[in-house]
N, C-alpha and C positions, 0 to 999 in steps of 0.2 A: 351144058347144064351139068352140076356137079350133083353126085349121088350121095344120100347118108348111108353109110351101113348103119346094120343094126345094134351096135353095139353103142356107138355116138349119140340115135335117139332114145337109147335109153338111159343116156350119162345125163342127157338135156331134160328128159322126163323126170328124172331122180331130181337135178338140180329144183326145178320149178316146184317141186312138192315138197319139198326142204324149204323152200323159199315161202309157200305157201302156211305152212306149221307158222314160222318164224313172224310172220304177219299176225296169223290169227292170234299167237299165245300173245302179241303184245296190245294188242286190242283194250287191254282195261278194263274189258267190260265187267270184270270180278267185282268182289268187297274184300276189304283186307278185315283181316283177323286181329284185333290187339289181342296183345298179351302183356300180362303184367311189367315184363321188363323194357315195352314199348313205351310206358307211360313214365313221364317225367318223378322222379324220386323230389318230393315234398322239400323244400329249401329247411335248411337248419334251423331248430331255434334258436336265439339269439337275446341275451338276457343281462344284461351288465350296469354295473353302477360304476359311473364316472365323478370320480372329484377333482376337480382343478383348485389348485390354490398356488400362492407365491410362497416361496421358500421365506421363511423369516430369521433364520441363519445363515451362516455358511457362504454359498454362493450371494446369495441376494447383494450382501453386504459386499463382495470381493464387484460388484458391477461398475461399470460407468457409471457415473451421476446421469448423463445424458442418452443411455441406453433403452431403445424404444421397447413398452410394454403393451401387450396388448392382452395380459392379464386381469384379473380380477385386484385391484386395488387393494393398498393398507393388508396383505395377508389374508384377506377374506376367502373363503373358500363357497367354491360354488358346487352343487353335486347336481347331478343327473341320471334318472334311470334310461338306458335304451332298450328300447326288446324292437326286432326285426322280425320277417314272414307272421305277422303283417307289422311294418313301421309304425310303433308309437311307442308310452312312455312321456315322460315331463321334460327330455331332450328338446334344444329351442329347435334343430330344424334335425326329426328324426329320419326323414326318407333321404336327403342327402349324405346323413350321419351313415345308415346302413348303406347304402350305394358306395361310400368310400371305404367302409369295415370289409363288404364284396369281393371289394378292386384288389383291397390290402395285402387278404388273407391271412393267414396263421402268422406270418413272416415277423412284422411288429410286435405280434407278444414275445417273441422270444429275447431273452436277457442279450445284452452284448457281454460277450466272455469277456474275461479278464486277462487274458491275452490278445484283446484284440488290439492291431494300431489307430487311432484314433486321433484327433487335433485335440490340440487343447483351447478351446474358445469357448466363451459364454456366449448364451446365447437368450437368456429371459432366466428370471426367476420361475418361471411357472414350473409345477410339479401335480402330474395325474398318478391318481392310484386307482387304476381300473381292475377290478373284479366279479366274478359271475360265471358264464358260459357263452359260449359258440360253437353250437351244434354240441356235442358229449365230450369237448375241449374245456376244463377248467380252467380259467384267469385269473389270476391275483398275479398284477403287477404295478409298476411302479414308470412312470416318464418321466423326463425332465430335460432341459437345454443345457445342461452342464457339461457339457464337449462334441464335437462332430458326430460322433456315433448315436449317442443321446438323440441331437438335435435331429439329426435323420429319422431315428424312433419314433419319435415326437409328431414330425411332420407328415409321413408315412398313414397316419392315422385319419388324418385331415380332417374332415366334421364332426370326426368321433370325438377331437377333444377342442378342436375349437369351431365351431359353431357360426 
């Protein structure tokens, strides 16, 4: 039969009571405390006036005859307001529209430089001049299909300008 010294039973006492703490603190049995910076920060608001219409110069005229539109007809322009947190506004379909402003983010308003490379392709007469706010970001800008870079802008927006 083997024997502990005393020094062994009390490494093994030590462990067990370490182990013992390590149990009890995870118990749960607490309540947690919020604090302000636990609680979700309010979503931005979100306030913009969208106008779609077709180019009636310019571009329009340089298109294919047989170039598919899924714009507003004859130059007519269409406007919309959207406001988001909470989705509505005279926007035809607002909660999708803000679900894809979301996605987007800041990225879309920004101009494409004038150095940037870009194709040169039509792509629609259509032309948005979106301005307003999102969140303490002011917009006043401008969309349109008139080259690769354009058309990515454009599309990037998704329900925001076309519905």
């Amino acid at each position: 039969m083997r024997k502990d010294d005393r020094s062994t039973a009390l490494v093994r006492l030590a462990s067990l009571a370490a182990l013992g703490f390590l149990a009890a603190g995870c118990g749960g049995g607490g309540t947690a405390v919020s604090t302000p910076e636990d609680e979700p920060a309010p979503a931005p608001e979100t306030e913009l006036t969208i106008t779609v219409s077709t180019e009636e110069d310019g571009a329009a005229s340089d298109a294919p005859s047989d170039a598919p539109s899924s714009s507003p007809s004859d130059g007519a322009a269409e406007e919309w307001t959207l406001t988001c947190s909470p989705a509505g506004g005279d926007h035809p379909d607002p909660e999708t529209a803000c679900a894809d402003l979301e996605e987007a983010g800041a990225e879309p308003f920004a101009e494409v430089s004038a150095d940037q490379m870009c194709t040169h392709i039509f792509g629609g007469p259509e032309v948005a001049t979106v301005s307003g706010h999102v969140g303490d970001t002011e917009i006043d800008t401008e969309f349109s299909k008139s080259g690769g870079c354009e058309i990515a802008r454009y599309e990037d927006m998704g329900a925001v300008l076309t519905p």
